[in-house]
C-alpha beads as a LAMMPS data file, in Angstrom:
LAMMPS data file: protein, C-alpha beads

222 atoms
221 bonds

1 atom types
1 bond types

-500.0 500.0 xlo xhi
-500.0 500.0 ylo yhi
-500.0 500.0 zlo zhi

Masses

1 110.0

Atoms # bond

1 1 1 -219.678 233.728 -95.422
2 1 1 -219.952 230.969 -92.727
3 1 1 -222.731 229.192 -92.787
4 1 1 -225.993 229.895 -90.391
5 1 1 -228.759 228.029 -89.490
6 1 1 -231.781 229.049 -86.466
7 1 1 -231.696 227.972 -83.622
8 1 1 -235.308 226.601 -82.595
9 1 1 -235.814 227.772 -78.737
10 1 1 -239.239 227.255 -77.514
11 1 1 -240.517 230.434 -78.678
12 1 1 -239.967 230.030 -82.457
13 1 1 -241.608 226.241 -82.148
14 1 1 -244.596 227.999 -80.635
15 1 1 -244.776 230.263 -83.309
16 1 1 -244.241 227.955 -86.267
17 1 1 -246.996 225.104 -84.254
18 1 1 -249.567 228.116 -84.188
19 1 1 -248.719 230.554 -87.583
20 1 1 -246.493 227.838 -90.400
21 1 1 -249.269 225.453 -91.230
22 1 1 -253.616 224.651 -91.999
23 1 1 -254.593 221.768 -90.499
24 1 1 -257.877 220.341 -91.636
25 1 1 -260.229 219.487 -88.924
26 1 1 -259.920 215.607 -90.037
27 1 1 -256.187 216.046 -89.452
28 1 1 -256.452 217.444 -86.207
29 1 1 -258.795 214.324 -84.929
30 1 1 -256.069 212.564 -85.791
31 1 1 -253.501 214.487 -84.238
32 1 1 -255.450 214.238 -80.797
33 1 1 -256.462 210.605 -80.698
34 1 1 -252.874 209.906 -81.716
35 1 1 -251.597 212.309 -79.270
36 1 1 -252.815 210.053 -76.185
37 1 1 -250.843 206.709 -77.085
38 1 1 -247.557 205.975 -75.725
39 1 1 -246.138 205.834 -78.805
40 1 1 -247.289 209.066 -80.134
41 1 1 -243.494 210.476 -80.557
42 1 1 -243.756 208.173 -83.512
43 1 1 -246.253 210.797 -85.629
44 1 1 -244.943 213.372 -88.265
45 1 1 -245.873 216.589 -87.180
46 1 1 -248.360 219.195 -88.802
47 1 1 -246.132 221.253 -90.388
48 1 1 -244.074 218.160 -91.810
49 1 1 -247.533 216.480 -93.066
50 1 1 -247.785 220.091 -94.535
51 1 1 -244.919 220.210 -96.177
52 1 1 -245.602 216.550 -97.952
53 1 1 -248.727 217.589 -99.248
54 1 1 -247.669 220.392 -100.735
55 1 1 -244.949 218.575 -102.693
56 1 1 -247.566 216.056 -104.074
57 1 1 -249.386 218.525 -104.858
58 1 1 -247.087 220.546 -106.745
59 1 1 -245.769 217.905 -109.141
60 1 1 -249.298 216.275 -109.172
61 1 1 -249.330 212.807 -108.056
62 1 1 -251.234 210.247 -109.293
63 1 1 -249.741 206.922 -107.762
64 1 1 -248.399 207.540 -104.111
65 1 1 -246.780 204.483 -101.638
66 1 1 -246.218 204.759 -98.125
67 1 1 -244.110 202.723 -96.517
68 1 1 -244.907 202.813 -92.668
69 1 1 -248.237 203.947 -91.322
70 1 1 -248.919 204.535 -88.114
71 1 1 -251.651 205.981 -87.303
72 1 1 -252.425 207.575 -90.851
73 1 1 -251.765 210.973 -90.637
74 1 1 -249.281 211.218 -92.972
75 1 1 -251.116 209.777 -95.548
76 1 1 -254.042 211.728 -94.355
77 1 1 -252.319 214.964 -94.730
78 1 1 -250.827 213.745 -98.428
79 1 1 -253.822 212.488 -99.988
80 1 1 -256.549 215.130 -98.484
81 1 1 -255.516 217.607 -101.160
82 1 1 -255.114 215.444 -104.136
83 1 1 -257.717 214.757 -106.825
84 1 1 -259.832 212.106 -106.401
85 1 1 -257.904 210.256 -109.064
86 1 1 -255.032 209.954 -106.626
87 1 1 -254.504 206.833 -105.253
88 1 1 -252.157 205.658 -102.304
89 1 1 -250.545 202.016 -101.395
90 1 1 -250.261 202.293 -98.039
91 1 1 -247.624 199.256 -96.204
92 1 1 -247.305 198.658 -92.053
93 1 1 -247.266 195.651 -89.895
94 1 1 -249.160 196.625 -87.382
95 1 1 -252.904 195.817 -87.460
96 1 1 -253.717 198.102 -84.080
97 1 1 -252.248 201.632 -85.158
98 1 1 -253.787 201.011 -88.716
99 1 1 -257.324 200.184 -87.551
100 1 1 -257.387 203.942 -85.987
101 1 1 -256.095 205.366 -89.629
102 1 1 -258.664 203.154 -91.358
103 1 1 -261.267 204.791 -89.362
104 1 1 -260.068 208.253 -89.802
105 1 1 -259.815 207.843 -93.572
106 1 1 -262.813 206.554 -93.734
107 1 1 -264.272 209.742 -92.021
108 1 1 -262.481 211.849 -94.430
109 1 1 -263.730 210.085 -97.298
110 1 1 -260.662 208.592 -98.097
111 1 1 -261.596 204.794 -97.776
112 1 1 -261.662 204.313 -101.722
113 1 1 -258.663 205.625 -102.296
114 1 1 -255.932 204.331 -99.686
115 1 1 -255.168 200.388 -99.994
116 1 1 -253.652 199.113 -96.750
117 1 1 -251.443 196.082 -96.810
118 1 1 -250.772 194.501 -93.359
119 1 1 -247.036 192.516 -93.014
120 1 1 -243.661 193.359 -92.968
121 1 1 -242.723 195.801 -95.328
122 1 1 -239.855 194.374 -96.671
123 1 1 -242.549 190.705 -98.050
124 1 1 -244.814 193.422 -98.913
125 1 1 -242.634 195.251 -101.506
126 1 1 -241.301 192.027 -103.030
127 1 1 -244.406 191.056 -103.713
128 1 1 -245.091 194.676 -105.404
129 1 1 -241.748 194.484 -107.100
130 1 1 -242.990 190.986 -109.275
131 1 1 -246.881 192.935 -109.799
132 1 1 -247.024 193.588 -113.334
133 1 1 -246.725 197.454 -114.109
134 1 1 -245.650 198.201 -110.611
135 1 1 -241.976 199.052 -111.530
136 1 1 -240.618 202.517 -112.349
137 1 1 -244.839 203.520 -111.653
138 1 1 -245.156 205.580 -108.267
139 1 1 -244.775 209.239 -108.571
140 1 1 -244.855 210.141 -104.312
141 1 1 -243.096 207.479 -102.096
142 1 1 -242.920 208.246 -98.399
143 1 1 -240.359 205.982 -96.006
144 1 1 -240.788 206.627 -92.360
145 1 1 -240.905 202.669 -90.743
146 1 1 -238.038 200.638 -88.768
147 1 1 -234.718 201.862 -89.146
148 1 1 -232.712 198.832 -89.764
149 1 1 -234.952 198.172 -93.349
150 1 1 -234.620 201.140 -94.042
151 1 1 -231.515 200.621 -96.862
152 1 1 -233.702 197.451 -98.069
153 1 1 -236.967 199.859 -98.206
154 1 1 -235.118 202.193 -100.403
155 1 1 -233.710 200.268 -102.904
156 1 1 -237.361 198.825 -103.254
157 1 1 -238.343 202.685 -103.554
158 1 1 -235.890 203.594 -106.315
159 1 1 -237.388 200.632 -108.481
160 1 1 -240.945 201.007 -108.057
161 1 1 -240.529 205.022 -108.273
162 1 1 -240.818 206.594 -112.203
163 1 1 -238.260 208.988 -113.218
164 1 1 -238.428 211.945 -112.284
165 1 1 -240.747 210.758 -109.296
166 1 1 -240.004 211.648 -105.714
167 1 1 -238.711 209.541 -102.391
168 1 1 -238.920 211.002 -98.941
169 1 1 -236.968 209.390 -96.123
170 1 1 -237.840 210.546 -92.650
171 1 1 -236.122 210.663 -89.575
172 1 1 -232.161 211.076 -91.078
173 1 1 -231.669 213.855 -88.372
174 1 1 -232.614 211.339 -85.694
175 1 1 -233.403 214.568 -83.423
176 1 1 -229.213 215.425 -83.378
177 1 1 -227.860 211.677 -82.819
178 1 1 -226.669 211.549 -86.430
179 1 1 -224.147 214.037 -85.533
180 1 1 -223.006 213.151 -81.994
181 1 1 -220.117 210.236 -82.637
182 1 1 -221.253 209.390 -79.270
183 1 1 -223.887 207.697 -80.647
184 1 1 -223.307 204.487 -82.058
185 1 1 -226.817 202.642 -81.476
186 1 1 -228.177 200.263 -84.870
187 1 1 -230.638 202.654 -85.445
188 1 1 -228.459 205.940 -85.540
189 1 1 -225.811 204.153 -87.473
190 1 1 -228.371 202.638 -89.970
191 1 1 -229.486 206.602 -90.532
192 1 1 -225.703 207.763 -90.659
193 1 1 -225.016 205.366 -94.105
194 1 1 -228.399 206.189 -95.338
195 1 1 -228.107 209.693 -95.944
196 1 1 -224.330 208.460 -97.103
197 1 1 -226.388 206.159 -99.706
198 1 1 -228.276 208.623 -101.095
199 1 1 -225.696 211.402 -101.201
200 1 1 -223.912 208.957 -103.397
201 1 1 -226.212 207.445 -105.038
202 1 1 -225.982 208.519 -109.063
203 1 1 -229.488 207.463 -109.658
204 1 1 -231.302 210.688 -108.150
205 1 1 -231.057 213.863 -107.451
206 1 1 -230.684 214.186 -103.230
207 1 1 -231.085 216.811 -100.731
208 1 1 -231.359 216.840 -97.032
209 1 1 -234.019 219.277 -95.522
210 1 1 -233.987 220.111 -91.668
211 1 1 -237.914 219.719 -91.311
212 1 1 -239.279 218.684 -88.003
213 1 1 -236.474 215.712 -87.773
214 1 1 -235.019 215.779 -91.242
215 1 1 -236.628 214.562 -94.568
216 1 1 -234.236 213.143 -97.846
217 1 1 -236.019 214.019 -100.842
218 1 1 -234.736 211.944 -103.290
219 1 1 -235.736 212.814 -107.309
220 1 1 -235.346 209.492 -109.453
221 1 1 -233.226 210.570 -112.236
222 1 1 -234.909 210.515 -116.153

Bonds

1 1 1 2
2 1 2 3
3 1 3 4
4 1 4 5
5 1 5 6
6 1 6 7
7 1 7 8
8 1 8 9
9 1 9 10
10 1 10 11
11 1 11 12
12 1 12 13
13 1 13 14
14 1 14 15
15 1 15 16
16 1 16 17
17 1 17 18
18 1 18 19
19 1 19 20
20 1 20 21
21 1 21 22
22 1 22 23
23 1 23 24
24 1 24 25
25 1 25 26
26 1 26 27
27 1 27 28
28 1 28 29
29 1 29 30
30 1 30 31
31 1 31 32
32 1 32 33
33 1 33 34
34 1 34 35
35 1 35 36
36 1 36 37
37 1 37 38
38 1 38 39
39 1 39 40
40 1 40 41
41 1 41 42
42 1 42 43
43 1 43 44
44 1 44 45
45 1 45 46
46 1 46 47
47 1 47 48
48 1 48 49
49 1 49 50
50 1 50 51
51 1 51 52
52 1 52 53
53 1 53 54
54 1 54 55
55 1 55 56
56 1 56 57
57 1 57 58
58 1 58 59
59 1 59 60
60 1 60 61
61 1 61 62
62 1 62 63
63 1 63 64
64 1 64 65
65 1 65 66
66 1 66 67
67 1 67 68
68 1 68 69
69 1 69 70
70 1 70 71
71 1 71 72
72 1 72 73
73 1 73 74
74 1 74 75
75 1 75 76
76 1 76 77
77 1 77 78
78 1 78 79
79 1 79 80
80 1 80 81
81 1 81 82
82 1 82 83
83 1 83 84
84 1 84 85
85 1 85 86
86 1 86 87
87 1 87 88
88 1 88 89
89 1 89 90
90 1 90 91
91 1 91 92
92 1 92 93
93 1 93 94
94 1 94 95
95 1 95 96
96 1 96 97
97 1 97 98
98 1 98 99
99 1 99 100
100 1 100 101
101 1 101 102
102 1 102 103
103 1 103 104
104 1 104 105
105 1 105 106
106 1 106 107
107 1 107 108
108 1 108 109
109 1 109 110
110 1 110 111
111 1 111 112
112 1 112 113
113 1 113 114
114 1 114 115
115 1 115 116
116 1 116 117
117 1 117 118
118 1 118 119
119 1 119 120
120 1 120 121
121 1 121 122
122 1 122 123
123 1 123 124
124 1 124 125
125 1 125 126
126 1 126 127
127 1 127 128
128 1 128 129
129 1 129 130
130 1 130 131
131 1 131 132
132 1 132 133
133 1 133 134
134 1 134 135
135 1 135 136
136 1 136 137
137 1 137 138
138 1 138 139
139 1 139 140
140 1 140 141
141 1 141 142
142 1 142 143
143 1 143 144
144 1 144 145
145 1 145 146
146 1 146 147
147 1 147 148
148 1 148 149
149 1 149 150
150 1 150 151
151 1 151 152
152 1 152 153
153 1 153 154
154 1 154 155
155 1 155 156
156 1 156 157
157 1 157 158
158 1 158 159
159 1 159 160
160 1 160 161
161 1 161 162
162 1 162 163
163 1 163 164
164 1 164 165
165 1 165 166
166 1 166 167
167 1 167 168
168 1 168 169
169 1 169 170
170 1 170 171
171 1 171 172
172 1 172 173
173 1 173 174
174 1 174 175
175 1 175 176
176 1 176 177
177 1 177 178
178 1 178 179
179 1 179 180
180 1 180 181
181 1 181 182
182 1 182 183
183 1 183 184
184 1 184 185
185 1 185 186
186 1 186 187
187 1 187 188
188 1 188 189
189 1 189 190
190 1 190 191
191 1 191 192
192 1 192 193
193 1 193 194
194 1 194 195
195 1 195 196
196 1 196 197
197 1 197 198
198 1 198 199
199 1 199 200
200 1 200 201
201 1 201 202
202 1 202 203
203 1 203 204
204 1 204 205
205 1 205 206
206 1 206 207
207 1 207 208
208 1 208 209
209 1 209 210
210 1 210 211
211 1 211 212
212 1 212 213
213 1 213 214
214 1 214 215
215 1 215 216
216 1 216 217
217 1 217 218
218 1 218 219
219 1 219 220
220 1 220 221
221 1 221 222
């Protein structure tokens, strides 16, 4: 049987934004504030932040890193439903965007339990990589930052994540330039060999989802 996949016309996008996801009130703040920068293409959407919270939930994580912040709704929409045991490194450069996820973590009553790191990510996880007990120790890792790090942010990933621990990497659909040979920009390119790494890669167990603009989830192998 060939293969099929939907086709997502306007209608079904209005019907999965209004009936394929809960957003919390604190989410939905953030959404809105977010929602008037220039830069708010840059935001996971609800159903995506969803979906992430659901997996963190359902294999109960403890010790969660997110590389690339934004605005904080992803880690919002992660860490809402955990226990309050659950605790979140969260890495970005940018001190702007972050003070506006500081503040709506704070309102959620998240403050406590997201650390925020300010620098580039890559001096960031070096420094992580020599902490002692920080190796093989994250259950939930989350990549969504620039694209050209991104090989340099995953190999970080795979050493600081346990086995049997999980890796996301957003963005590898790169809304259809991934499969356009057209396109041959750094950034498209950069997501082309990533999904090649990690379809390659022995270490973990890999599969490519098409959620909002495609998520690897990448299982560290026992």
């Amino acid at each position: 049987m060939a293969h099929k996949a939907l086709v997502f016309d306007d209608r079904l996008i209005d019907y999965l934004e209004k009936f394929g996801h809960r957003e919390s009130p604190a989410l939905r703040a953030l959404r809105e504030e977010t929602a008037e920068l220039p830069e708010a293409v840059m935001q996971i959407t609800p159903e995506q932040g969803q979906f992430m919270g659901f997996l963190a939930k359902l294999m109960g994580a403890k010790k969660l890193l997110e590389i690339g912040v934004f605005t904080g709704y992803s880690a919002l929409a992660v860490m809402e439903g955990l226990p309050a045991e659950s605790r979140m490194l969260a890495l970005d450069i940018s001190e702007t965007y972050t003070r506006v996820a500081a503040r709506h973590w704070h309102s959620a009553g998240l403050q406590d339990r997201i650390e925020l790191r300010i620098g580039p990510a890559t001096h960031s996880l070096a420094t992580l990589l020599n902490e002692k007990g920080q190796r093989e120790s994250f259950d939930f890792i989350f990549i969504d930052a620039d694209k050209a790090n991104y090989p340099a942010y995953y190999e970080a990933a795979v050493r600081l994540c346990r086995p049997g621990g999980l890796i996301l990497i957003d963005n590898l659909l790169w809304s259809g330039k991934v499969a356009d040979a057209s396109q041959v920009d750094p950034d498209t390119e950069t997501l082309r060999a990533m999904t090649l790494t990690l379809r390659s890669d022995s270490r973990i167990d890999f599969s490519l989802i098409a959620v909002a603009d495609g998520i690897g989830l990448a299982r560290r192998k026992t």
